[in-house]
N, CA, C and O atoms as a GROMACS GRO file, in nm:
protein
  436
    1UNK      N    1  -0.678  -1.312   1.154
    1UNK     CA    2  -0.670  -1.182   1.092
    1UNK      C    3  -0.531  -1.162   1.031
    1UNK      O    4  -0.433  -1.202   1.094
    2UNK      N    5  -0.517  -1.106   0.916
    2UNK     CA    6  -0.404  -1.082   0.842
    2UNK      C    7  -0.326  -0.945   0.893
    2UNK      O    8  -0.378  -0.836   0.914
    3UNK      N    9  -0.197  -0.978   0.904
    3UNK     CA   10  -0.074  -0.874   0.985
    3UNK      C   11  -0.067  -0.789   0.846
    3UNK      O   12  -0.044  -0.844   0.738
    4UNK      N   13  -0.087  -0.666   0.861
    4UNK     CA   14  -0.004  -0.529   0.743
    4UNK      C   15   0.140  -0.579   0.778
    4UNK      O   16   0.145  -0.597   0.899
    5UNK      N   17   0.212  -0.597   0.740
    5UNK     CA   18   0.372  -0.555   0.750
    5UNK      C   19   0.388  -0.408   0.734
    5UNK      O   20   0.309  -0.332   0.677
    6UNK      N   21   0.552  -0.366   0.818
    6UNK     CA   22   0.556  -0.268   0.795
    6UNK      C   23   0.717  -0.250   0.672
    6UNK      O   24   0.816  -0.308   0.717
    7UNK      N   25   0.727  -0.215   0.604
    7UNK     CA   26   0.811  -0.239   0.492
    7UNK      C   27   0.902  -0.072   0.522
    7UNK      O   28   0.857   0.029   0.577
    8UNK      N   29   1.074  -0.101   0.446
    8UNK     CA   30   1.148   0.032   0.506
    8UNK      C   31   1.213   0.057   0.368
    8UNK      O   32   1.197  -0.001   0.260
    9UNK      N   33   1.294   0.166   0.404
    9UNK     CA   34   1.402   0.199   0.278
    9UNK      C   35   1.478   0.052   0.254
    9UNK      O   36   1.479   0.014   0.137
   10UNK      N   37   1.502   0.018   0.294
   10UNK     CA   38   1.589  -0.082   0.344
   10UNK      C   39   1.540  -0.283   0.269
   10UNK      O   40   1.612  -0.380   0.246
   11UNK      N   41   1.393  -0.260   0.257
   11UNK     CA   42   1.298  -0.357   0.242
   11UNK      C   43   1.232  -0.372   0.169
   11UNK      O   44   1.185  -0.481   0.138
   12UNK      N   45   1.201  -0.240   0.105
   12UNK     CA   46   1.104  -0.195   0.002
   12UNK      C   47   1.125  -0.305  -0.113
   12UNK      O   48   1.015  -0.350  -0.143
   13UNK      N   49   1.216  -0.357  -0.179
   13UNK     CA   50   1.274  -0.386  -0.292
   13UNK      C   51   1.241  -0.536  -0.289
   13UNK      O   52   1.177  -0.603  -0.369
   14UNK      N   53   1.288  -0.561  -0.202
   14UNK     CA   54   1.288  -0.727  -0.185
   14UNK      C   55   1.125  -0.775  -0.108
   14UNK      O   56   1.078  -0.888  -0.119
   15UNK      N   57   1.056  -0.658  -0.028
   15UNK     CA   58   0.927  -0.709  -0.010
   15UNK      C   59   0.840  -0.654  -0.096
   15UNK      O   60   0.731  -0.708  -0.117
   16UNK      N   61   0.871  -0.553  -0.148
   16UNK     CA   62   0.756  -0.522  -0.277
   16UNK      C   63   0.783  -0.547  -0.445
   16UNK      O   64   0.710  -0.602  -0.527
   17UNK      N   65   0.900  -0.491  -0.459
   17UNK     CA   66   0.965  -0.461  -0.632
   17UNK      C   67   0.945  -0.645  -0.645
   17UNK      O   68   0.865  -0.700  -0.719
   18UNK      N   69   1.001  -0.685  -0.590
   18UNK     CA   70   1.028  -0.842  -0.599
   18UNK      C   71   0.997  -0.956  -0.589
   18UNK      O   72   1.059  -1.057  -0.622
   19UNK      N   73   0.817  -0.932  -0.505
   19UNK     CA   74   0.716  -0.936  -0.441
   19UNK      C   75   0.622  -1.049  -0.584
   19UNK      O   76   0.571  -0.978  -0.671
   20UNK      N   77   0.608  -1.157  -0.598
   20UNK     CA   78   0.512  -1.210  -0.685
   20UNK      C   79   0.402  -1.107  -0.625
   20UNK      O   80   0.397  -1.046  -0.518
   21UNK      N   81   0.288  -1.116  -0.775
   21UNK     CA   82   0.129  -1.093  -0.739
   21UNK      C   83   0.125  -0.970  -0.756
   21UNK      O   84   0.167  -0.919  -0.860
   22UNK      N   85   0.057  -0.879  -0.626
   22UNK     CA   86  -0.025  -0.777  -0.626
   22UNK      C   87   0.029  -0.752  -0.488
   22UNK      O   88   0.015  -0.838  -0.401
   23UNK      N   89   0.112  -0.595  -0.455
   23UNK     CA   90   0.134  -0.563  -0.349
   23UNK      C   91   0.081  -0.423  -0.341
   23UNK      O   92   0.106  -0.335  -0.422
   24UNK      N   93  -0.015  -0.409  -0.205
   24UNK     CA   94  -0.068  -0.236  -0.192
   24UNK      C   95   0.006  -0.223  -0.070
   24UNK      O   96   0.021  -0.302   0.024
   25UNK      N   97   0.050  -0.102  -0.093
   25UNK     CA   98   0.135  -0.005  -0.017
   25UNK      C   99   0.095   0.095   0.023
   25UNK      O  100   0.029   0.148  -0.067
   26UNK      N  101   0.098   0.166   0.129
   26UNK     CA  102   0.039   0.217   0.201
   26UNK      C  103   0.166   0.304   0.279
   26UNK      O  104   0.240   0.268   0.370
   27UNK      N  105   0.157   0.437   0.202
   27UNK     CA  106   0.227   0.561   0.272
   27UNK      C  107   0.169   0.616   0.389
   27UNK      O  108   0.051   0.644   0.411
   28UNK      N  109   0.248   0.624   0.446
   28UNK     CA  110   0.169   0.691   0.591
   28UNK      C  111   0.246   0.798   0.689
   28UNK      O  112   0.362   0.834   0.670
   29UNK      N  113   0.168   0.841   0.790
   29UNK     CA  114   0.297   0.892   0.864
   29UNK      C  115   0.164   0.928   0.992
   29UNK      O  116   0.052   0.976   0.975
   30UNK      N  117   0.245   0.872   1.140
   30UNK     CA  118   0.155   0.885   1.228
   30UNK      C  119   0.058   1.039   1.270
   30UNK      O  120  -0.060   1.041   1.304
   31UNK      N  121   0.147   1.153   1.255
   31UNK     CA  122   0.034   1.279   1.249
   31UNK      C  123  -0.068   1.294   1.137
   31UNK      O  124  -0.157   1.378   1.149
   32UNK      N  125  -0.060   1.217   1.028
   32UNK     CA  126  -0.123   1.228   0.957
   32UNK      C  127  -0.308   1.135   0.982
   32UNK      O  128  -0.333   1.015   0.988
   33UNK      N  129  -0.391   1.241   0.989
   33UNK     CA  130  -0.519   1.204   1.058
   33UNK      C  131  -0.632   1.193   0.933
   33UNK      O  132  -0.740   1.247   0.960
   34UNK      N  133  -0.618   1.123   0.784
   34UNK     CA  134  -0.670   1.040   0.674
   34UNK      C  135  -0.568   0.965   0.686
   34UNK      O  136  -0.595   0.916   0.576
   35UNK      N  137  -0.496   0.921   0.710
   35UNK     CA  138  -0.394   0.777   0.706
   35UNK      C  139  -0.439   0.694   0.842
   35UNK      O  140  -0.414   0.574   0.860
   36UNK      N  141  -0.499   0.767   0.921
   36UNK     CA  142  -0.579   0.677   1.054
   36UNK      C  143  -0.695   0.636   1.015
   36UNK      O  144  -0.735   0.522   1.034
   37UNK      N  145  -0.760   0.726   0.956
   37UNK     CA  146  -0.891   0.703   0.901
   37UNK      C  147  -0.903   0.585   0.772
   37UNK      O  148  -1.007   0.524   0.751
   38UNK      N  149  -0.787   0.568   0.697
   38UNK     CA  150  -0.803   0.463   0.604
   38UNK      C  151  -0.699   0.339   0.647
   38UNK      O  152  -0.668   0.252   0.566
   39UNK      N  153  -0.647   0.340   0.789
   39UNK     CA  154  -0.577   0.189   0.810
   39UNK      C  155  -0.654   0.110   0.825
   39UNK      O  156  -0.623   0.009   0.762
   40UNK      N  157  -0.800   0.092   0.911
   40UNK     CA  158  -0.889  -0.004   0.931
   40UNK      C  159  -0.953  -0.081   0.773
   40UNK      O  160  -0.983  -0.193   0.733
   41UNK      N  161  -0.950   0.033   0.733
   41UNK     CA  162  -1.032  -0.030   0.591
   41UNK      C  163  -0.921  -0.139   0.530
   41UNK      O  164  -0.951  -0.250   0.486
   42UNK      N  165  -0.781  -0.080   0.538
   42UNK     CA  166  -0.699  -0.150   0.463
   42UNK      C  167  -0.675  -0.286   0.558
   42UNK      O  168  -0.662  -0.394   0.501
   43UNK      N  169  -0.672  -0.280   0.671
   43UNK     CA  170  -0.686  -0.396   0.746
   43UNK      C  171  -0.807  -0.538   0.704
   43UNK      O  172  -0.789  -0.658   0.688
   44UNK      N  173  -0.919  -0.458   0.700
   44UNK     CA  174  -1.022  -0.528   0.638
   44UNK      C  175  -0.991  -0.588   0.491
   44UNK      O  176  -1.002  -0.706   0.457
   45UNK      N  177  -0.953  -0.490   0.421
   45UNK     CA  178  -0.893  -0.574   0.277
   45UNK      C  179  -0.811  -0.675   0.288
   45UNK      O  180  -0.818  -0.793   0.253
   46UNK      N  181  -0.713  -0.600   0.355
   46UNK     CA  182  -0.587  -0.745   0.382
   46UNK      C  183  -0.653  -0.834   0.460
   46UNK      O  184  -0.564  -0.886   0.528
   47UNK      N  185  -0.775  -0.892   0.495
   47UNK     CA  186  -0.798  -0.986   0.575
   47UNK      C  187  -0.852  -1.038   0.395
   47UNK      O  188  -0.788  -1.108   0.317
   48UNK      N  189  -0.994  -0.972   0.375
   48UNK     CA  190  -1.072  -0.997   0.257
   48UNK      C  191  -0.976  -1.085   0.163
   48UNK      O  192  -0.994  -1.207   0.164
   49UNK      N  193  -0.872  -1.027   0.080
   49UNK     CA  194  -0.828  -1.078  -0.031
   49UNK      C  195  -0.655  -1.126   0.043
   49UNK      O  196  -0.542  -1.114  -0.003
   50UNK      N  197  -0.700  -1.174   0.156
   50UNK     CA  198  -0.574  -1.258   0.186
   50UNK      C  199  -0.533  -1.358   0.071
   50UNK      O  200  -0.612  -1.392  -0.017
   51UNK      N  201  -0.384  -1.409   0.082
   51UNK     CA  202  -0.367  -1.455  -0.024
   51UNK      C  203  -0.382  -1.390  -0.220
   51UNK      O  204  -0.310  -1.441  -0.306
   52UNK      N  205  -0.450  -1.316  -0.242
   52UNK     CA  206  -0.440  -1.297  -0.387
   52UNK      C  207  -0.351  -1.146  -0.318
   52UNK      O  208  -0.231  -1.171  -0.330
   53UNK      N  209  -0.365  -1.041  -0.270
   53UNK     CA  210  -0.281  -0.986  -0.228
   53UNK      C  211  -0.265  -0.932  -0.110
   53UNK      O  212  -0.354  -0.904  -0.029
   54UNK      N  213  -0.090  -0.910  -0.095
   54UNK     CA  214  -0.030  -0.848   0.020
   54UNK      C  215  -0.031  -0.711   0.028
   54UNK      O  216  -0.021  -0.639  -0.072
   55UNK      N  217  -0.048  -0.652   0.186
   55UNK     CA  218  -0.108  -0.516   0.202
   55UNK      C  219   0.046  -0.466   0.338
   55UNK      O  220   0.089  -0.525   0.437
   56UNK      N  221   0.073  -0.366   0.287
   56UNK     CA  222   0.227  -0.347   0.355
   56UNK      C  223   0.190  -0.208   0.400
   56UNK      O  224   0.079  -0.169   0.367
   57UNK      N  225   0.259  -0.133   0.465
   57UNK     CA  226   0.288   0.058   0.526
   57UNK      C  227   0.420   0.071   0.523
   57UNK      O  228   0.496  -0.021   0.552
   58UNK      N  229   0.463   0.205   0.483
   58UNK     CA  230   0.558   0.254   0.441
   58UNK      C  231   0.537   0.352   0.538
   58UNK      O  232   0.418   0.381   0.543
   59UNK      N  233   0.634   0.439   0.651
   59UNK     CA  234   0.616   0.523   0.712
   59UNK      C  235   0.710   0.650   0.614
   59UNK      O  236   0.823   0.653   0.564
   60UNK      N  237   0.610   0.730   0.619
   60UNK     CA  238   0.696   0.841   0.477
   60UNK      C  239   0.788   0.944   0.554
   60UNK      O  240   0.872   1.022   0.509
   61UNK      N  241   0.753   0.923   0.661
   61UNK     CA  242   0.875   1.039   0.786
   61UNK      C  243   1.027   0.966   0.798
   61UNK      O  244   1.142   1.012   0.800
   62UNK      N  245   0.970   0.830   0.807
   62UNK     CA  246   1.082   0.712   0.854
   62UNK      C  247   1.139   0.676   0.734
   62UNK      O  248   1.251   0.629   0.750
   63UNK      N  249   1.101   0.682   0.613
   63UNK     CA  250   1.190   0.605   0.516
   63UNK      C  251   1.221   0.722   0.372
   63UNK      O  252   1.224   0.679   0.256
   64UNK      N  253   1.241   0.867   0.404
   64UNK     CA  254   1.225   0.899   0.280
   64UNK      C  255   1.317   0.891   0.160
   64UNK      O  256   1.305   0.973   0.069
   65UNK      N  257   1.416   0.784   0.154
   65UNK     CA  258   1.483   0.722   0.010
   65UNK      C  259   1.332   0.669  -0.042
   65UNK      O  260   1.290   0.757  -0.117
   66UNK      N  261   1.239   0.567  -0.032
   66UNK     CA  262   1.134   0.539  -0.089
   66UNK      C  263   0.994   0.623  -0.177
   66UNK      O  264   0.925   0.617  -0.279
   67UNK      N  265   1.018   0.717  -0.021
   67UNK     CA  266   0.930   0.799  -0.074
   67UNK      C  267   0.964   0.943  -0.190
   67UNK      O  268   0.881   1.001  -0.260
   68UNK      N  269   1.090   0.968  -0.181
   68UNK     CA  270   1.154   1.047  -0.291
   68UNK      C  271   1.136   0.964  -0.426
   68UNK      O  272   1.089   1.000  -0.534
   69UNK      N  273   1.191   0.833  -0.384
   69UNK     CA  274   1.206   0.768  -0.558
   69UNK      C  275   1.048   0.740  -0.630
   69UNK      O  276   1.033   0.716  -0.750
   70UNK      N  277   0.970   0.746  -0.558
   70UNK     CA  278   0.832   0.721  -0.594
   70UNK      C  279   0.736   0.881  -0.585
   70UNK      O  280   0.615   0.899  -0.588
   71UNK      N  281   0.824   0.955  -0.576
   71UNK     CA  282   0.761   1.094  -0.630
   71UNK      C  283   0.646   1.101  -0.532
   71UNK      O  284   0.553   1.164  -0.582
   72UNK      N  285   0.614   1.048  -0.384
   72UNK     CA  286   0.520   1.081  -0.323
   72UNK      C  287   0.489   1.228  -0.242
   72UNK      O  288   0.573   1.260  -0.158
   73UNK      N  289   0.385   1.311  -0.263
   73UNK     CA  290   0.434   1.430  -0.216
   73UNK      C  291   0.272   1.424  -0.153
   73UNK      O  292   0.265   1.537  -0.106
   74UNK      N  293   0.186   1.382  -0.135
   74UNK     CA  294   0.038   1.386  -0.044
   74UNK      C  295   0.096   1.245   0.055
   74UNK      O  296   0.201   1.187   0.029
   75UNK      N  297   0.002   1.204   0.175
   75UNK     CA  298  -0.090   1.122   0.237
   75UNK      C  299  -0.189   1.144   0.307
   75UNK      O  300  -0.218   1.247   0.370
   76UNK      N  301  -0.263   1.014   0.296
   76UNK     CA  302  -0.213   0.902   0.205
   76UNK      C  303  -0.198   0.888   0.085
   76UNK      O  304  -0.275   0.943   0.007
   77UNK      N  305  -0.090   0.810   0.040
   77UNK     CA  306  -0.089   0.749  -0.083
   77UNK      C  307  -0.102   0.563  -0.110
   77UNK      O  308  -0.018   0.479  -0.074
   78UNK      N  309  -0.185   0.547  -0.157
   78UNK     CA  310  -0.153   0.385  -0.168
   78UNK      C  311  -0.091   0.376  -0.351
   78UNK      O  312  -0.105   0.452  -0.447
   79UNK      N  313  -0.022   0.249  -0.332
   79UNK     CA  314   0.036   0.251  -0.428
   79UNK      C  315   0.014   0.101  -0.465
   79UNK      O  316   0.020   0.032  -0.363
   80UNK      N  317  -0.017   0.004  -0.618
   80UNK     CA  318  -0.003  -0.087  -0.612
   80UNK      C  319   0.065  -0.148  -0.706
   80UNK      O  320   0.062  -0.125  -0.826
   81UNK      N  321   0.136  -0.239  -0.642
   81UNK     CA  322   0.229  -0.284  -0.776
   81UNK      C  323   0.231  -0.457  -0.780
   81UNK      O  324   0.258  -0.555  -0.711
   82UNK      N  325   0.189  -0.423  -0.895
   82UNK     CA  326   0.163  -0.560  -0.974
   82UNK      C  327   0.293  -0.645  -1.015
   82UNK      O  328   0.358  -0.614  -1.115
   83UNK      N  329   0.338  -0.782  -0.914
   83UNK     CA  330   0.507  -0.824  -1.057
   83UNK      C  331   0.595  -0.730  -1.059
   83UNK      O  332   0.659  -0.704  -1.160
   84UNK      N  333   0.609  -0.666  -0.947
   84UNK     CA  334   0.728  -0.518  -0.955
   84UNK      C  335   0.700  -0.432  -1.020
   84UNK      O  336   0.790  -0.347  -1.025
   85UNK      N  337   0.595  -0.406  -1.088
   85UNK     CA  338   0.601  -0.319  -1.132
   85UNK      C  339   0.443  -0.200  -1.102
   85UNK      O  340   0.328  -0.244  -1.087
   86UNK      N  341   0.472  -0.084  -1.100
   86UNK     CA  342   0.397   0.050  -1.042
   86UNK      C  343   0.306   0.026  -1.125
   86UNK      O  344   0.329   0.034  -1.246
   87UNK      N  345   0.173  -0.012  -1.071
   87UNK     CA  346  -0.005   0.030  -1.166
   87UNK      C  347  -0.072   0.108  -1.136
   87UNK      O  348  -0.161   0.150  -1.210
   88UNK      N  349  -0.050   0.152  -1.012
   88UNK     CA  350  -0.122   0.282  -0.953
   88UNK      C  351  -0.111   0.299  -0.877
   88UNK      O  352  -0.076   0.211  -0.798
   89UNK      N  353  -0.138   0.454  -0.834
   89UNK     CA  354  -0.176   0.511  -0.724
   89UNK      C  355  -0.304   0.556  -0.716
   89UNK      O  356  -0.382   0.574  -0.809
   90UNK      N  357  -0.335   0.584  -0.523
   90UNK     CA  358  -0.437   0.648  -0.526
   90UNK      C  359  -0.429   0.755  -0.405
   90UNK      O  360  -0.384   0.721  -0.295
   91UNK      N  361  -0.461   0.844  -0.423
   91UNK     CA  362  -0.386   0.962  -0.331
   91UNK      C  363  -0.469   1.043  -0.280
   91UNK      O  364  -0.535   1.121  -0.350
   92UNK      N  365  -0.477   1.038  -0.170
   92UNK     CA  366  -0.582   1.058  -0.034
   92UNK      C  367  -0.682   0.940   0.012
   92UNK      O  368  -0.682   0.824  -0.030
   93UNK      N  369  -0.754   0.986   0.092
   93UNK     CA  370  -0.815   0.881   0.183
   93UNK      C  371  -0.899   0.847   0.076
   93UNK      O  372  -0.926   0.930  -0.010
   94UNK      N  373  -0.961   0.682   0.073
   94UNK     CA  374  -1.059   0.628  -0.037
   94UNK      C  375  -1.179   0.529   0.039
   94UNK      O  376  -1.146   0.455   0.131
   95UNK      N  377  -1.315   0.536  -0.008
   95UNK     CA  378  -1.335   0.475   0.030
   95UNK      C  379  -1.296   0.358   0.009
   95UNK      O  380  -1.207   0.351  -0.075
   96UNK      N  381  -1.357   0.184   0.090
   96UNK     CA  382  -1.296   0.093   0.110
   96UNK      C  383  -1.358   0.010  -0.057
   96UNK      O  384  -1.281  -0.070  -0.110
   97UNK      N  385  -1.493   0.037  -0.121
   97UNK     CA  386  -1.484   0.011  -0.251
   97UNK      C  387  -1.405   0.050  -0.398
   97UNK      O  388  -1.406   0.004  -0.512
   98UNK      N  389  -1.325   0.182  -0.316
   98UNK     CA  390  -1.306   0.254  -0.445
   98UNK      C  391  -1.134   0.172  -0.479
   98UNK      O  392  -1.073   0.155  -0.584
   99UNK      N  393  -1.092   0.126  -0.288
   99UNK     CA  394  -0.979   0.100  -0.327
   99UNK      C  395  -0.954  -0.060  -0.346
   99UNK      O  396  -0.850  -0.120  -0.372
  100UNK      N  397  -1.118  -0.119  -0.318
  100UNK     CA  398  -1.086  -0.286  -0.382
  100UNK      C  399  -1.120  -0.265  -0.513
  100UNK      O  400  -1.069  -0.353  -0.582
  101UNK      N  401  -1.181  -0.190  -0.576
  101UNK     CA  402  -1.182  -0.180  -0.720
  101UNK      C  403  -1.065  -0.159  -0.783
  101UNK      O  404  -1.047  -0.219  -0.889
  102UNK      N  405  -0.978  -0.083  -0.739
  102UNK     CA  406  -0.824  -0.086  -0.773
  102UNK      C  407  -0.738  -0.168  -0.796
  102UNK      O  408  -0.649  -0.173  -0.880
  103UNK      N  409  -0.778  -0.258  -0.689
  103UNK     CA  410  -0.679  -0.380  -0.654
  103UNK      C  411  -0.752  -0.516  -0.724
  103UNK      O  412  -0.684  -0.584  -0.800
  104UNK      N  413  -0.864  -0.545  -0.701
  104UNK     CA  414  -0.955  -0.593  -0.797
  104UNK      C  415  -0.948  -0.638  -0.944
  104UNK      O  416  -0.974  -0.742  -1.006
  105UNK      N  417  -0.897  -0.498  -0.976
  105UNK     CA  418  -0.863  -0.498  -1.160
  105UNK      C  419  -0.706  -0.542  -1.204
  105UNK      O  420  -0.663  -0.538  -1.319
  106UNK      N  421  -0.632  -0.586  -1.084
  106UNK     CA  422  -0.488  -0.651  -1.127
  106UNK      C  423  -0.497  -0.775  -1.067
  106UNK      O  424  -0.394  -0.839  -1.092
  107UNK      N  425  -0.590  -0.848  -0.986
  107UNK     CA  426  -0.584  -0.954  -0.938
  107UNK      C  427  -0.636  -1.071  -0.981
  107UNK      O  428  -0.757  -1.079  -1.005
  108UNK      N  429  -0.566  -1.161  -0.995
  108UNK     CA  430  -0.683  -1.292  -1.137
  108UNK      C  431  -0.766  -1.332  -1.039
  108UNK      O  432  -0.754  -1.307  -0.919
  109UNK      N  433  -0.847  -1.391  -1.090
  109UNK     CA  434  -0.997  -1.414  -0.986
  109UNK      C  435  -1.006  -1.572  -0.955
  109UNK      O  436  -1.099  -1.616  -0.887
   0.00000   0.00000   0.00000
């Protein structure tokens, strides 16, 4: 089974911005009860498309330099960035097709 990492202010840059491929990110914060409800799914993805992409959590209580510079103001937010660079978000809980379709459409096959 594939490990989420957990990524910080501190980390963000060098495990995501810098990150070959396709990285989904995953804002969270433990009272938050749709960010419980969508970790399993994202677990399941990160097993699914192991290898084409990496699936990380950002705690938004614990790191907010990240979450200021990325204008996050809901969770969840997933965020994915393609080659460093921001392709989307998706903001609130999703189902688990809506958010491999997301990730799906930046990943070569």
């Amino acid at each position: 089974m594939t490990t989420i990492n957990d990524v910080t202010d501190e980390t963000f840059a060098s495990e995501v911005l810098d990150a070959p491929g396709v990285v989904l990110v995953d804002f969270w914060a433990s009272w938050c009860r749709p960010c419980t409800q969508v970790e399993p799914v994202l677990a399941e993805l990160a097993t699914e498309l192991e290898g084409r992409v990496r699936v990380v959590k950002l705690d938004a209580d614990e790191n907010p330099l990240t979450v200021q510079r990325f204008g996050i103001t809901s969770l969840p937010t997933l965020m994915i960035v393609a080659d460093g660079q921001v392709v989307t978000q998706l903001i609130g809980a999703r189902p688990k097709a809506a958010i491999r379709e997301a990730l799906t459409s930046h990943v070569a096959a």
